[in-house]
C-alpha positions in Angstrom: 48.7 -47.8 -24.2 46.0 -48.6 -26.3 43.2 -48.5 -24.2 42.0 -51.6 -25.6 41.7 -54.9 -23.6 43.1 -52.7 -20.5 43.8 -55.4 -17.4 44.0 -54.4 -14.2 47.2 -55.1 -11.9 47.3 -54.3 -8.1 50.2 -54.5 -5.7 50.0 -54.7 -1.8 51.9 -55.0 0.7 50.4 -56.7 3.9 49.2 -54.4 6.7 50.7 -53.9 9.7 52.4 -56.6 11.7 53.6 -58.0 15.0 56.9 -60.0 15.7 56.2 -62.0 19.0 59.0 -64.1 20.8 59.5 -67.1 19.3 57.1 -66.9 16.2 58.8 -67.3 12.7 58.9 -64.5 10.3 56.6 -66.9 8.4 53.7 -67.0 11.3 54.4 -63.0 12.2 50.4 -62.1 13.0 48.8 -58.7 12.2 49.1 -55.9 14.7 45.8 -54.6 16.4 46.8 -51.9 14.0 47.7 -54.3 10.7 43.7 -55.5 12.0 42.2 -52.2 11.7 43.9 -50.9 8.7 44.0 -54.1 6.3 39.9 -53.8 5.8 40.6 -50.3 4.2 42.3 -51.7 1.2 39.3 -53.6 0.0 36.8 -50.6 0.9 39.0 -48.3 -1.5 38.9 -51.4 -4.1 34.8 -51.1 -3.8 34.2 -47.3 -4.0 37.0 -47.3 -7.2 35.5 -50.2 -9.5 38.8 -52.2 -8.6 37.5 -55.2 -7.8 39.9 -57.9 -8.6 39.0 -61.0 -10.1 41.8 -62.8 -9.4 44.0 -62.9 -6.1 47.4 -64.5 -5.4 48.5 -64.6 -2.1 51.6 -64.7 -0.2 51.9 -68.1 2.1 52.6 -66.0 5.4 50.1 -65.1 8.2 50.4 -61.7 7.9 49.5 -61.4 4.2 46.8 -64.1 4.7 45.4 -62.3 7.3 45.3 -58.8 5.1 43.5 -60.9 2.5 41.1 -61.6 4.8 40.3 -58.5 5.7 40.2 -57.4 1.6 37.9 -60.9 0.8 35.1 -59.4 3.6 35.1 -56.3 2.3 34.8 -57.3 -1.3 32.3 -59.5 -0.2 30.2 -61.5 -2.9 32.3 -59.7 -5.6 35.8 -61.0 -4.7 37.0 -64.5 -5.6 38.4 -67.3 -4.1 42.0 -65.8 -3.4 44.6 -68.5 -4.1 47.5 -69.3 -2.1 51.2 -68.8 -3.6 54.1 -69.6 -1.7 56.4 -68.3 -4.0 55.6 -64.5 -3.1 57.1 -65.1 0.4 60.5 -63.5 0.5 60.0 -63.1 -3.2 62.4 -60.4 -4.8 60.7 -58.5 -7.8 61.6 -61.1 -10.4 59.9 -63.6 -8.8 56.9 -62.5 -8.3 56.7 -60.9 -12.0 57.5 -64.7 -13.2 54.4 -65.4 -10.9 52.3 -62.8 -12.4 53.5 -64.2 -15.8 51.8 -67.2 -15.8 48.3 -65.5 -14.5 46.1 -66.9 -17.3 44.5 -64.5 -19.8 41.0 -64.5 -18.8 42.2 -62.6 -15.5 41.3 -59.0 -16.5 42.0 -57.4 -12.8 44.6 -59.1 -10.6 45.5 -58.5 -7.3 49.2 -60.0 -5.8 49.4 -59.4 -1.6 53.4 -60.0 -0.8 56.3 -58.3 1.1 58.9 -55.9 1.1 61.3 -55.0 -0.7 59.2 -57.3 -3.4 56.4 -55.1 -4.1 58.1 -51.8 -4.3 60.7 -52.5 -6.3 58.5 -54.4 -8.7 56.2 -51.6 -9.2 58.9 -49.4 -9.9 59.9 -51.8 -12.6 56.7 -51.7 -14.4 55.9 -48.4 -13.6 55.9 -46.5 -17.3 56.5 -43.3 -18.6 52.5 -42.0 -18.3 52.5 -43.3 -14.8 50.7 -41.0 -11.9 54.4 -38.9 -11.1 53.0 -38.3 -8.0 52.0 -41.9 -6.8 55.5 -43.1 -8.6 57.3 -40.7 -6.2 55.3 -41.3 -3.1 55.7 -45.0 -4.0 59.9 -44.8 -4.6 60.1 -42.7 -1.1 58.0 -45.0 0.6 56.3 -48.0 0.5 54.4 -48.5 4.0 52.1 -51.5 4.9 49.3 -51.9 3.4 50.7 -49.9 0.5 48.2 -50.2 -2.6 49.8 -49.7 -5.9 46.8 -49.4 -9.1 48.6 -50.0 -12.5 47.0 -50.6 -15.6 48.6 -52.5 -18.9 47.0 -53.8 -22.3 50.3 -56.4 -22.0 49.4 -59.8 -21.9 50.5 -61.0 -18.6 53.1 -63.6 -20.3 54.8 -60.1 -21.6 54.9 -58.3 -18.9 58.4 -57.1 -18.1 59.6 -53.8 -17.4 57.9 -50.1 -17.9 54.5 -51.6 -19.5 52.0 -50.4 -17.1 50.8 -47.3 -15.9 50.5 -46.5 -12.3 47.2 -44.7 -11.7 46.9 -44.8 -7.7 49.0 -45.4 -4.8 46.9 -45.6 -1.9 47.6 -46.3 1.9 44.5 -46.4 4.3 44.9 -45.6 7.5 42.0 -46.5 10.2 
């Protein structure tokens, strides 16, 4: 990687969840848990300059309700997340395809989805100079609220497999 025209891409899983009786997988709520941990993600954002500028959200409640959490902690600095209901259920080549039609202007992008979506689709991109240790925590186990920091000079058309390098892996805890 160049180091030139670096964009920032982060991948999160949605924090912890409940599955009431008769609620679809689709309305599943945060835990008290999911409530106390999903605020943690956009702290650690904040105290490491990751600030996205651009946020695509799963349609479910449970990732809504992570994003939240994230947009109150970001405060002033976050945007206007946007919506996507093609991250629900999405398998990793779905939400790349997603990613891959982020415009250009978006330097630092955030995407809040599922399982097994998110993992696998960090391992795809995750290169060669990745962070071994956040690659291998990240491949063991991918936990909610599971933060994934990867960095690419790709355009986001481009993006594919093994183009950007995994810096972080973070999960907060409350």
């Amino acid at each position: 990687m160049s180091g030139h025209h670096l964009k920032k891409l982060m991948l999160l899983r949605h924090a912890k969840a409940d599955w009431p009786r008769d609620v679809s997988d689709h309305e599943r709520p945060l835990s008290g848990r999911g409530h106390r941990d999903a605020p943690l993600a956009g702290r650690w954002m904040v105290e490491h300059n990751s600030i996205p500028d651009f946020i695509l959200c799963s349609s479910a409640l449970r990732t809504r309700q992570t994003c939240t959490w994230i947009c109150e902690e970001l405060g002033d600095k976050g945007p206007t997340p946007k919506l996507e209901d093609g991250l629900y259920s999405a398998p990793a080549t779905q939400i790349l395809s997603i990613i891959n039609n982020v415009p250009e202007t978006v330097t630092s992008l955030l995407v809040i989805s599922h399982l097994p979506g998110v993992q696998d689709l960090a391992m795809r991109l995750a290169s060669v100079d990745s962070n071994e240790d956040a690659v291998m925590e990240m491949a063991t186990r991918y936990p909610t609220s599971g933060l994934t920091v990867m960095q690419t000079d790709k355009p986001w058309a481009e993006l594919d497999g093994r183009d950007a390098k995994v810096t972080d892996f973070v999960v907060r805890r409350a």
